[in-house]
Backbone atoms as SQL, in Angstrom:
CREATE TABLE atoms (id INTEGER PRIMARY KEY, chain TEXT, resi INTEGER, resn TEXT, atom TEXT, x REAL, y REAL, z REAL);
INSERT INTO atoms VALUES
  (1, 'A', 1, 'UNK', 'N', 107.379, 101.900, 111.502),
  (2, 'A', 1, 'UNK', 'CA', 106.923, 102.623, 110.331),
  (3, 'A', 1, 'UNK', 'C', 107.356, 101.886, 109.074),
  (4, 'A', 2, 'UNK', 'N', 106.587, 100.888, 108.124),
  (5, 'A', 2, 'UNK', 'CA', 106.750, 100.747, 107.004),
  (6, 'A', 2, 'UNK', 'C', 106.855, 101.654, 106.135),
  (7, 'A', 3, 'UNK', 'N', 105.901, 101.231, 105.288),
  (8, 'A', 3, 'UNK', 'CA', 105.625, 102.680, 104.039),
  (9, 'A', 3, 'UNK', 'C', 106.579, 102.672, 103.449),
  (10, 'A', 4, 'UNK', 'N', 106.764, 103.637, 102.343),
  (11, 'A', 4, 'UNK', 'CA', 107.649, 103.605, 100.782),
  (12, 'A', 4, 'UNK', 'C', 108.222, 104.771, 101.442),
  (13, 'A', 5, 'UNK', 'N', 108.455, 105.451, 102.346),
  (14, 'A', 5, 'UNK', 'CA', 109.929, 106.448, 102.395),
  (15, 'A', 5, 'UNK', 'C', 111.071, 105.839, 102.378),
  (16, 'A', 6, 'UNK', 'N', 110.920, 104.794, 103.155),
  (17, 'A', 6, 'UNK', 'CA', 112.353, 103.316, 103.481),
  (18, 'A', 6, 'UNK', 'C', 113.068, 102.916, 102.190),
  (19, 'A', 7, 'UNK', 'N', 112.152, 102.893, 101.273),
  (20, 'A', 7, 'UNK', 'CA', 112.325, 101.757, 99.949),
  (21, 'A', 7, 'UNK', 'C', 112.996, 102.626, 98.915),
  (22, 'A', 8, 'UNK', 'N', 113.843, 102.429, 98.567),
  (23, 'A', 8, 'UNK', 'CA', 114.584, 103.871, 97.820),
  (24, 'A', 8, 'UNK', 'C', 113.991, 103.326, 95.744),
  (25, 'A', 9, 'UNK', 'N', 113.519, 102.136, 95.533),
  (26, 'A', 9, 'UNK', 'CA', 112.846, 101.995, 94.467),
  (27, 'A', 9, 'UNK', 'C', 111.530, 101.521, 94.397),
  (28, 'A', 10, 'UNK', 'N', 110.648, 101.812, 95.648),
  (29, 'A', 10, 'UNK', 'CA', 109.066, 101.274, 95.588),
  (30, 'A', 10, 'UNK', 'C', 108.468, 102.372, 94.694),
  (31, 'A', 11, 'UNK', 'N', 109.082, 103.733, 95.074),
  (32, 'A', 11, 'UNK', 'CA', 108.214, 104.936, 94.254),
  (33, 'A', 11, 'UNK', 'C', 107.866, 104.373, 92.997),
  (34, 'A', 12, 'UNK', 'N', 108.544, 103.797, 92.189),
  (35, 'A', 12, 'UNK', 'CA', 108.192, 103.901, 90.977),
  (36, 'A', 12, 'UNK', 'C', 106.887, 102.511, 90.289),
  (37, 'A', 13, 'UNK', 'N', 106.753, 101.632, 91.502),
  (38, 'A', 13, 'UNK', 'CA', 105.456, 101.510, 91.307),
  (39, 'A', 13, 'UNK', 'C', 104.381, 102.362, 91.995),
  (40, 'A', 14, 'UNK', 'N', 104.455, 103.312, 92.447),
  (41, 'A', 14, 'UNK', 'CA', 103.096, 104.399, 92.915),
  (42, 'A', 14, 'UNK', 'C', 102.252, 104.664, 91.575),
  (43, 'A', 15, 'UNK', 'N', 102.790, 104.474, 90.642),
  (44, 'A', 15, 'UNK', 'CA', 101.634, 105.060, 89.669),
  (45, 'A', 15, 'UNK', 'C', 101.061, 104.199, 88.812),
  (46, 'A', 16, 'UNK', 'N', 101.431, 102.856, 89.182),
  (47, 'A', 16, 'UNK', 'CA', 100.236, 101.696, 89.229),
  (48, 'A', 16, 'UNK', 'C', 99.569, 101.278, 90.712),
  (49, 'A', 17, 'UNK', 'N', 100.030, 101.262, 91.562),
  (50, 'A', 17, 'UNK', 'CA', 100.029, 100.821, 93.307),
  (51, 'A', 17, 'UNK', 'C', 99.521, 102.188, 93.799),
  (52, 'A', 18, 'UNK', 'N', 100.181, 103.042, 93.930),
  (53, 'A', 18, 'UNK', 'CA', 99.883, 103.780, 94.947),
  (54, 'A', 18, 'UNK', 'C', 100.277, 103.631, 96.259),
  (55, 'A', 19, 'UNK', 'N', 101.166, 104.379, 96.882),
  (56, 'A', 19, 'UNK', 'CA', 101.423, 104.414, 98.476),
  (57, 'A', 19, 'UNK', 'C', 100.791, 104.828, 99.255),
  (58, 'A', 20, 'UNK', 'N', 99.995, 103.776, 100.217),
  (59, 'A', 20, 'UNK', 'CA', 98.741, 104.440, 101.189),
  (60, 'A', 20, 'UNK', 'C', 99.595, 104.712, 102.797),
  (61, 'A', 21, 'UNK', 'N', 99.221, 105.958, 102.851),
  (62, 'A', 21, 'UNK', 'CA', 99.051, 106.074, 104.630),
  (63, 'A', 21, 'UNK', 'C', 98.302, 105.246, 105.289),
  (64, 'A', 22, 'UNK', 'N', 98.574, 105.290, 106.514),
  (65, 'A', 22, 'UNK', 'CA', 97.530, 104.722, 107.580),
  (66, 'A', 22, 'UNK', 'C', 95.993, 105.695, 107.431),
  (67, 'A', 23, 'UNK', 'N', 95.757, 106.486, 106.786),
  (68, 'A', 23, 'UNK', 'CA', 94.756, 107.249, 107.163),
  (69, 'A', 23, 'UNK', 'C', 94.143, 106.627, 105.799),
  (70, 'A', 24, 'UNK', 'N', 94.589, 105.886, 104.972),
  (71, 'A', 24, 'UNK', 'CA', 93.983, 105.424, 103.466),
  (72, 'A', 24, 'UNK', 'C', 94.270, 106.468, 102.160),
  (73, 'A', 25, 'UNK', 'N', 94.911, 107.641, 102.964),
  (74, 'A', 25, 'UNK', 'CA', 94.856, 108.674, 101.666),
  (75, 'A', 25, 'UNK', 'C', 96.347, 108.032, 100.578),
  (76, 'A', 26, 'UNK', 'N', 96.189, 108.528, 99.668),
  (77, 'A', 26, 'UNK', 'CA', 97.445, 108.005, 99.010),
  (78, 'A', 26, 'UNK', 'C', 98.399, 109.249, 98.991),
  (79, 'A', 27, 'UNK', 'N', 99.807, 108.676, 99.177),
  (80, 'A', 27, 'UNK', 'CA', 100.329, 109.973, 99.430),
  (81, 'A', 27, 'UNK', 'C', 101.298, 110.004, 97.510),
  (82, 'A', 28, 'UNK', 'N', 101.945, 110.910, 96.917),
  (83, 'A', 28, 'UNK', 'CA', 103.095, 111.010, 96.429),
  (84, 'A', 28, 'UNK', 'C', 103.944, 110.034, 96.468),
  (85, 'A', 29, 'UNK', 'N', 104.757, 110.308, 95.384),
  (86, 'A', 29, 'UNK', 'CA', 106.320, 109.934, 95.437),
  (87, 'A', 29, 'UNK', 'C', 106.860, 110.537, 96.285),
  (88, 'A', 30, 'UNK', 'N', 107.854, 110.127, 97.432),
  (89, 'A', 30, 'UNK', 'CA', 108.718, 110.652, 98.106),
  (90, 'A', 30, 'UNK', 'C', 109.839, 111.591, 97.919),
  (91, 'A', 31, 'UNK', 'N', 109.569, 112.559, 99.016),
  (92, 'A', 31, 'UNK', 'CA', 111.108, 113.235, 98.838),
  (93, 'A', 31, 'UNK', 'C', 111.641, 112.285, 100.043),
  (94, 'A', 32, 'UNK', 'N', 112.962, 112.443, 99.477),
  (95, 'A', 32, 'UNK', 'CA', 114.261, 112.094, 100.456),
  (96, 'A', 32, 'UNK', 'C', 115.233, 112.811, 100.783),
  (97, 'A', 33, 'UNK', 'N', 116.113, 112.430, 101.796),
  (98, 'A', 33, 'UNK', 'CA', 116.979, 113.624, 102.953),
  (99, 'A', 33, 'UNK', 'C', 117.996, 113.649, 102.092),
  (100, 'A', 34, 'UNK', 'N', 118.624, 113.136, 101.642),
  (101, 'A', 34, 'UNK', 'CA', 120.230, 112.815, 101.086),
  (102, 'A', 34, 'UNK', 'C', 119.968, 112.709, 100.021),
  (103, 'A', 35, 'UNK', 'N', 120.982, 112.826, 99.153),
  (104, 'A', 35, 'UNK', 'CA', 121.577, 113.076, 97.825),
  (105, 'A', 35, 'UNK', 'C', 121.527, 111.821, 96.988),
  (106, 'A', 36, 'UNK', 'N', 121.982, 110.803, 98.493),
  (107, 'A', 36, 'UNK', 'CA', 122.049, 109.646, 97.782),
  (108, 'A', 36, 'UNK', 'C', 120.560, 108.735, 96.846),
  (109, 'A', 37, 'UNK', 'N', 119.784, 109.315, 97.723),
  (110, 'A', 37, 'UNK', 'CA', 118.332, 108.186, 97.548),
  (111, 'A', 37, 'UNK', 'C', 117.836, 108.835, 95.842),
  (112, 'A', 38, 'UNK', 'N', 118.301, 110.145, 95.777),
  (113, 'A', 38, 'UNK', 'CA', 118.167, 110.566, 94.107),
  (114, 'A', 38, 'UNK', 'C', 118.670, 109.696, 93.357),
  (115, 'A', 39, 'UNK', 'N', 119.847, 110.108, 93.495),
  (116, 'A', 39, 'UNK', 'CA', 120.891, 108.962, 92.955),
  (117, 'A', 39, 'UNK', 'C', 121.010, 108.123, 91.966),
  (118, 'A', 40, 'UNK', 'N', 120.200, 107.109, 93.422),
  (119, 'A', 40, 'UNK', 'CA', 119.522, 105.648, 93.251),
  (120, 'A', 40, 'UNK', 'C', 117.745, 105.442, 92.679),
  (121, 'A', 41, 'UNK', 'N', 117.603, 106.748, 92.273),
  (122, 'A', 41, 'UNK', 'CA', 116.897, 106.208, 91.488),
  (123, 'A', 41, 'UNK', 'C', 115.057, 106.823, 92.338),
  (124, 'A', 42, 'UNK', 'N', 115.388, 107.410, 93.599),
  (125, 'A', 42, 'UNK', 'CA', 114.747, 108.630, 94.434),
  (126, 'A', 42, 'UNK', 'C', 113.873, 109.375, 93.298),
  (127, 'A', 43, 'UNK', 'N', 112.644, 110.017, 93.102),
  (128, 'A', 43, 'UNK', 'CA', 112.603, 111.037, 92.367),
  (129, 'A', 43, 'UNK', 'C', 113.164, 112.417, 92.993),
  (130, 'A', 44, 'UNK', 'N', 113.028, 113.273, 94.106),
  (131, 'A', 44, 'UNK', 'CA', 113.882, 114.132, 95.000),
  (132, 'A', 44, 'UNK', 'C', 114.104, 113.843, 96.066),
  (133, 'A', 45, 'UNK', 'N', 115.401, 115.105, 95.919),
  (134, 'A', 45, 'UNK', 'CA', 115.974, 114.683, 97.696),
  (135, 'A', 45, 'UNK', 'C', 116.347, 116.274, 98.047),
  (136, 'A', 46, 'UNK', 'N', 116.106, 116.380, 99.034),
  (137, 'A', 46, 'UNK', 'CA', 116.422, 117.995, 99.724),
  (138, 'A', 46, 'UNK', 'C', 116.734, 117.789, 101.096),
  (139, 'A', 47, 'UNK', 'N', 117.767, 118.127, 101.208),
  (140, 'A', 47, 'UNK', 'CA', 118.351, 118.069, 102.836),
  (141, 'A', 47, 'UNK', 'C', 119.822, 118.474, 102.678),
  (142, 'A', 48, 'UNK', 'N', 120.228, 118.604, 103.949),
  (143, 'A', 48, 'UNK', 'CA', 121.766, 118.901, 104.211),
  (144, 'A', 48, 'UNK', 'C', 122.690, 118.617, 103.309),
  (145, 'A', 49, 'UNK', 'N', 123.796, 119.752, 102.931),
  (146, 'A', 49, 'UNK', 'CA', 125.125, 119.097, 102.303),
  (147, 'A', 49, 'UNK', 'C', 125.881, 118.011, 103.289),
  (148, 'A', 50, 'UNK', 'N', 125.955, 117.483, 103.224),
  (149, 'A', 50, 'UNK', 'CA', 126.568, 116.562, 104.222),
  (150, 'A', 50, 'UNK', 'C', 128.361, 117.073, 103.831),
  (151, 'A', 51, 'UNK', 'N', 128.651, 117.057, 102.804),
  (152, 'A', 51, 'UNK', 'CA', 130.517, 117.628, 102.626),
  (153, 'A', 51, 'UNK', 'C', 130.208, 118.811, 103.249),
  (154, 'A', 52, 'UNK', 'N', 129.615, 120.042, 103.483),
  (155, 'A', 52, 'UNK', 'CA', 129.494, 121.023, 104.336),
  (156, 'A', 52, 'UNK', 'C', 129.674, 120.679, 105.747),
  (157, 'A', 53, 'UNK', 'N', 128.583, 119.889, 105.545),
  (158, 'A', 53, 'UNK', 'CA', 128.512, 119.587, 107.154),
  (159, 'A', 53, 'UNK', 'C', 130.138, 118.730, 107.856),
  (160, 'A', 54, 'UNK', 'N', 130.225, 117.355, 107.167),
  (161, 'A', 54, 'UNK', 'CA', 132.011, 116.924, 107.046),
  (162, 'A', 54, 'UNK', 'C', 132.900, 118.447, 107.657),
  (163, 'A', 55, 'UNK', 'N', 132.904, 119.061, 106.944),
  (164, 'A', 55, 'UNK', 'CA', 133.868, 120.405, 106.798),
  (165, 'A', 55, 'UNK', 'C', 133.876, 121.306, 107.834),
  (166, 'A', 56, 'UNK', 'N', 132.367, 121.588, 108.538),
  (167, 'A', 56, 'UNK', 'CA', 132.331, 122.291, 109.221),
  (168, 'A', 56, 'UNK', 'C', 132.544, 121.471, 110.857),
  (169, 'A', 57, 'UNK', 'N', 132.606, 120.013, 110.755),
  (170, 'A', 57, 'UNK', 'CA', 132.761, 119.467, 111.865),
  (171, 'A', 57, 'UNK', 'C', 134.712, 119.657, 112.036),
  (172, 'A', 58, 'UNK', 'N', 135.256, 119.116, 110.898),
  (173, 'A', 58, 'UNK', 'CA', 136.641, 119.907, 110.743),
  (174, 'A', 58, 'UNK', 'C', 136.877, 120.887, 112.151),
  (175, 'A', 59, 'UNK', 'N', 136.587, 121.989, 112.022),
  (176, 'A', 59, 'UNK', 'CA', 136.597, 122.901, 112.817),
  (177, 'A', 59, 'UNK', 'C', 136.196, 123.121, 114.343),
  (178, 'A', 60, 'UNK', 'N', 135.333, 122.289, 114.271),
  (179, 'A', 60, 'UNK', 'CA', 134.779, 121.402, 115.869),
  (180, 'A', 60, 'UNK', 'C', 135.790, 120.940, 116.290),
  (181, 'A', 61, 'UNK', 'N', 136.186, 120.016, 115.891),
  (182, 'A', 61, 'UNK', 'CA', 137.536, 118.787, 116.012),
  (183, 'A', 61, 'UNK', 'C', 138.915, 119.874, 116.273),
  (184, 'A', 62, 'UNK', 'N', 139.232, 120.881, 114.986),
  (185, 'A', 62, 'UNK', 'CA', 140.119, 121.713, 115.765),
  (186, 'A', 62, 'UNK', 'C', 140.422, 122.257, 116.812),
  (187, 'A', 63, 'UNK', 'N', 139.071, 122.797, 117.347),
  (188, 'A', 63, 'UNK', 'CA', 138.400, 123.358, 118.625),
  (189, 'A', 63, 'UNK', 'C', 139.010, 122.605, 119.804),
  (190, 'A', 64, 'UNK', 'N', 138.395, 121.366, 119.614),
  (191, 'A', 64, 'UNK', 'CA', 138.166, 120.348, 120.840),
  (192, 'A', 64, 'UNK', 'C', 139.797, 120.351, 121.211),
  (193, 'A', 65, 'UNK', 'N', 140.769, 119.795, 120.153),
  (194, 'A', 65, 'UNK', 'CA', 142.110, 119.843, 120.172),
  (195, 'A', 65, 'UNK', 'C', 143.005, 121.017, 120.986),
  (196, 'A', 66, 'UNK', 'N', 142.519, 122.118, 120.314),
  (197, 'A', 66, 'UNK', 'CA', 143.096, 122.882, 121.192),
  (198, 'A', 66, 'UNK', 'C', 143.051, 123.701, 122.729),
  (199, 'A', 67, 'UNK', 'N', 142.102, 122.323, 122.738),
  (200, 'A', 67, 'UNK', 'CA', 141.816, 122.853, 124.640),
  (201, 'A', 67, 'UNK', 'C', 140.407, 122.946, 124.740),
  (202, 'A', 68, 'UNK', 'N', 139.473, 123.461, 123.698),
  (203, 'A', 68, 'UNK', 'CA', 138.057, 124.110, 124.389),
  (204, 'A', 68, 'UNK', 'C', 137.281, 122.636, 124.686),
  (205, 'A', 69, 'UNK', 'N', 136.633, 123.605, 125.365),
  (206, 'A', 69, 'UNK', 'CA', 135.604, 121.784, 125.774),
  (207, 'A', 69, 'UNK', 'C', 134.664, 121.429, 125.203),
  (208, 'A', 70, 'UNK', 'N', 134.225, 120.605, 124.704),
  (209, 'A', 70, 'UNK', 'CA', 133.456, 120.288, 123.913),
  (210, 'A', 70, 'UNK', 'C', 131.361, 120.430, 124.246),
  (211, 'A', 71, 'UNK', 'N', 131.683, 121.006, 125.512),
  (212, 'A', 71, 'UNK', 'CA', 130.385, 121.099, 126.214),
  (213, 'A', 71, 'UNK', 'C', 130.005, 122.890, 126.016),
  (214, 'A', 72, 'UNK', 'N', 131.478, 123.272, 125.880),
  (215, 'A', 72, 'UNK', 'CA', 131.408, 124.788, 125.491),
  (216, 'A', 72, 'UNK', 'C', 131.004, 125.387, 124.254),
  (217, 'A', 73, 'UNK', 'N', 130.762, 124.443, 123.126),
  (218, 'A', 73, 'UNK', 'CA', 130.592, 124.476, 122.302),
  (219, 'A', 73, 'UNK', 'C', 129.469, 124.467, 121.253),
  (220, 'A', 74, 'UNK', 'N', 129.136, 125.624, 120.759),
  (221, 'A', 74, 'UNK', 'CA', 127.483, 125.758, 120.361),
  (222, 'A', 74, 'UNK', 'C', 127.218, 124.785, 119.023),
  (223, 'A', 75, 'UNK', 'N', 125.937, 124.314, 119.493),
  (224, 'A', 75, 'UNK', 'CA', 125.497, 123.033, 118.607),
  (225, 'A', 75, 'UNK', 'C', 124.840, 124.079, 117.383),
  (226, 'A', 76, 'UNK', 'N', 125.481, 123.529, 116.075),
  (227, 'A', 76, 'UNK', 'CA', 125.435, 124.217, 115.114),
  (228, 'A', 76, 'UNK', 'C', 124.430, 123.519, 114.047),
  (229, 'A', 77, 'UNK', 'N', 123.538, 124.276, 113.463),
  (230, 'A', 77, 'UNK', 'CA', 122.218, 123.750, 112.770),
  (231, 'A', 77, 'UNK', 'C', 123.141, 123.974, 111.160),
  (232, 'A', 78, 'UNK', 'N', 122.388, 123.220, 110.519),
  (233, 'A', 78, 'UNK', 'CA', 122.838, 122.989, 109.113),
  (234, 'A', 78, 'UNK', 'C', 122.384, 124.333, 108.536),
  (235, 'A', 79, 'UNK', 'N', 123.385, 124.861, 107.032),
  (236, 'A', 79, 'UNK', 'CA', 123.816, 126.319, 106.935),
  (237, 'A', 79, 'UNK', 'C', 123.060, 126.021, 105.158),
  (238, 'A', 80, 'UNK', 'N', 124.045, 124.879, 105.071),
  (239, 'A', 80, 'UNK', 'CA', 123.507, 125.063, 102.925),
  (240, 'A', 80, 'UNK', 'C', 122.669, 123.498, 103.213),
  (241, 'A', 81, 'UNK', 'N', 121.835, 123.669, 102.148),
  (242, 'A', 81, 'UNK', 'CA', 120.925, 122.511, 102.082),
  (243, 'A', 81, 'UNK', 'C', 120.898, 122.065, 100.418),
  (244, 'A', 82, 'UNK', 'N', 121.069, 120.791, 100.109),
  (245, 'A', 82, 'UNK', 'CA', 120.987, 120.827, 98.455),
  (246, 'A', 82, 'UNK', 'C', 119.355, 119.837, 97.720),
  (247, 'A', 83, 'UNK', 'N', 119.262, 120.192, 96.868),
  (248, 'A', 83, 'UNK', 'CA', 117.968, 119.815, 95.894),
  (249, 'A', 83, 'UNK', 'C', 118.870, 119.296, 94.815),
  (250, 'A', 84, 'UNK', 'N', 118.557, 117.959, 95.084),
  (251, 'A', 84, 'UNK', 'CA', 118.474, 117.036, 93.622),
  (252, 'A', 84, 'UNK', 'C', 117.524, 116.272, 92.953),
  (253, 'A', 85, 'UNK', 'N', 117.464, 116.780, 91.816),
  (254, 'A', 85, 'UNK', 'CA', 115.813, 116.063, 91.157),
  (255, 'A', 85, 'UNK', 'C', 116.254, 114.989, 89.859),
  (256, 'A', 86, 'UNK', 'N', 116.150, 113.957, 90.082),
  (257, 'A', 86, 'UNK', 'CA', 116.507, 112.461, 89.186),
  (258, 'A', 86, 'UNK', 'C', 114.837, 112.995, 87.973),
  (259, 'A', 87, 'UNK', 'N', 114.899, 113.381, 86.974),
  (260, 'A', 87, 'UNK', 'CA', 114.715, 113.520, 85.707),
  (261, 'A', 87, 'UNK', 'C', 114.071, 112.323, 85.434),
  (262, 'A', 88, 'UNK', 'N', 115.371, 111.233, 85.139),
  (263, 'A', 88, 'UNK', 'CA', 115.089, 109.461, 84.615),
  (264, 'A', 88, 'UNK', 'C', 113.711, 109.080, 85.732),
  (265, 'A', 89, 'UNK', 'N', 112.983, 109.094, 86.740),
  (266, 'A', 89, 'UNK', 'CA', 112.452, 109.007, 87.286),
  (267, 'A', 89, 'UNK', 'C', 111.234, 109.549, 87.089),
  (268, 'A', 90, 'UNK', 'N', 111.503, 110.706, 87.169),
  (269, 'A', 90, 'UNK', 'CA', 110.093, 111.813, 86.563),
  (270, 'A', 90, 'UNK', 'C', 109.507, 111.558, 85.464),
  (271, 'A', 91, 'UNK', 'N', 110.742, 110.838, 84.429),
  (272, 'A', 91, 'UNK', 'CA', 110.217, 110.245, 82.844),
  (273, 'A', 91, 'UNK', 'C', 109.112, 109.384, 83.059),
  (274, 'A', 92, 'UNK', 'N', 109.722, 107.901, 84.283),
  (275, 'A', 92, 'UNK', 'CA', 108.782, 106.686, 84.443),
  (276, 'A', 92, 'UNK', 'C', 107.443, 106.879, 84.809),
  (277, 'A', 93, 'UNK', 'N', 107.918, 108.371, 85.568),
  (278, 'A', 93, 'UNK', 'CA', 106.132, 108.315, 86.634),
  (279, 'A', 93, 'UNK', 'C', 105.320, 108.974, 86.070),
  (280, 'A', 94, 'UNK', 'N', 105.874, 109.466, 84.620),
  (281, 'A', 94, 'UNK', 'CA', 105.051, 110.452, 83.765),
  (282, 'A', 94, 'UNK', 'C', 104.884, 111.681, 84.755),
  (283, 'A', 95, 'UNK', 'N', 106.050, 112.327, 85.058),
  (284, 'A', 95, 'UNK', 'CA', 105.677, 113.269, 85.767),
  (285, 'A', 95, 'UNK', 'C', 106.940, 114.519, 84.872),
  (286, 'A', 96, 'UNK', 'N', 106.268, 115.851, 84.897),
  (287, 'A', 96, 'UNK', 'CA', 107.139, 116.896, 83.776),
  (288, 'A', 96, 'UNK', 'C', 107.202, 117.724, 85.067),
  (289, 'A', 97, 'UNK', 'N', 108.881, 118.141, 85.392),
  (290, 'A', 97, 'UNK', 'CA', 109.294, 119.377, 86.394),
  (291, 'A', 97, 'UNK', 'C', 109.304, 120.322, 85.830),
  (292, 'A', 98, 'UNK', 'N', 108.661, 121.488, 86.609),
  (293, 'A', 98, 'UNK', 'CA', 108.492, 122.924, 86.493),
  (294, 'A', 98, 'UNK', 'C', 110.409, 123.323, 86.346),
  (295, 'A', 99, 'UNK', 'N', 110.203, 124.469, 85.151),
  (296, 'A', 99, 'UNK', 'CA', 111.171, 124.982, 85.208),
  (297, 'A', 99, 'UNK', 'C', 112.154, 125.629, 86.107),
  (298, 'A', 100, 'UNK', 'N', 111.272, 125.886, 86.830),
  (299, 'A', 100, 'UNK', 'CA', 111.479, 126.555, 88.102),
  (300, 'A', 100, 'UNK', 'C', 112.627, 125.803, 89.006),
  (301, 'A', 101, 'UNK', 'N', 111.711, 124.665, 89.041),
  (302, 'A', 101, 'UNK', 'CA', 112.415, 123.410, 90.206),
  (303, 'A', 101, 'UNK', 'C', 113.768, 123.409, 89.909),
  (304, 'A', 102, 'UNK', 'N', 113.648, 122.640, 88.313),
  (305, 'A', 102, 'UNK', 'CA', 115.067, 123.021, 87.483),
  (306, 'A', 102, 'UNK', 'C', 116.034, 123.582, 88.225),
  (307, 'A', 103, 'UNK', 'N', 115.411, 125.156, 87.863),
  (308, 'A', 103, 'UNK', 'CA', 116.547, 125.955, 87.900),
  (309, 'A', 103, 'UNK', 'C', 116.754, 126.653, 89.030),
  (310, 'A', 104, 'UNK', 'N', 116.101, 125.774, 90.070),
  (311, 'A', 104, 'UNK', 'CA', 117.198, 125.741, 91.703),
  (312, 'A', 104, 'UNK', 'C', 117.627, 124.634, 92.195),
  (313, 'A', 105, 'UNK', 'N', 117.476, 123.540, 91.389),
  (314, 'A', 105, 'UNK', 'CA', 118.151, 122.354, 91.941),
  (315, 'A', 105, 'UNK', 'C', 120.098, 122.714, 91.753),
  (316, 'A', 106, 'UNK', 'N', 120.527, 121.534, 92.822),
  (317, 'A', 106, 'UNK', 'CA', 121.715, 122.147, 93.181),
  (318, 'A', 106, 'UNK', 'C', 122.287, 120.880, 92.207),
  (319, 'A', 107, 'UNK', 'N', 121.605, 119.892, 91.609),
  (320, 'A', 107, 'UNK', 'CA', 121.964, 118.768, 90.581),
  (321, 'A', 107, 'UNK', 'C', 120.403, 118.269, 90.043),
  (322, 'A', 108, 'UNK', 'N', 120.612, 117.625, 88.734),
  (323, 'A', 108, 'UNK', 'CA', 119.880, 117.140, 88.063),
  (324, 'A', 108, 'UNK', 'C', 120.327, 115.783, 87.657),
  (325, 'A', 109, 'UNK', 'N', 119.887, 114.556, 87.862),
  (326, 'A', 109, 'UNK', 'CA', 120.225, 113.425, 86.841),
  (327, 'A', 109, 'UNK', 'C', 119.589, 113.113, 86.050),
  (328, 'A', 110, 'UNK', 'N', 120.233, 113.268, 84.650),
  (329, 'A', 110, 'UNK', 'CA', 119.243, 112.789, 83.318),
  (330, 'A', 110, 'UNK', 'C', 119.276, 111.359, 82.565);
């Protein structure tokens, strides 16, 4: 799989280029999983807290330590999820976020 999900700064030629699917349609700017690919310059990212997740493995690890087995142990799905929307990005692509988005993102970079 090529394509501009990989490329954490191709997005921002999409709005001279354009990112084509295999099907020819052009898709968007990408969202991304992690916090980080915002960051860097990502326009969004929505996925797992990963320090949640860190934290809650904590407690796994306690588990395991004190005897339980690790096979006994229920595989646990991610609980908080965060939205970060890079602003500086949205400026380049001429793109304006709904207030809305705003004001549930869990960070903004301006």
């Amino acid at each position: 799989m090529g394509g501009c999900r990989f490329k954490v700064r191709r997005h921002v030629n999409l709005k001279k280029k354009g990112c084509h699917r295999g099907n020819g349609m052009t898709a968007g700017p990408p969202v991304y999983g992690a916090r980080f690919y915002a960051t860097a310059g990502g326009l969004i990212s929505y996925g797992p807290d990963y320090v949640d997740q860190f934290r809650r493995a904590a407690g796994y690890v306690d588990r395991i330590l004190k005897g339980e087995k690790p096979a006994d142990l229920p595989v646990q799905a991610p609980t908080k999820y965060e939205l970060v929307v890079n602003l500086k990005t949205a400026k380049a692509l001429g793109l304006a976020m709904p207030p809305a988005v705003l004001g549930r993102a869990d960070g903004v970079i301006e």
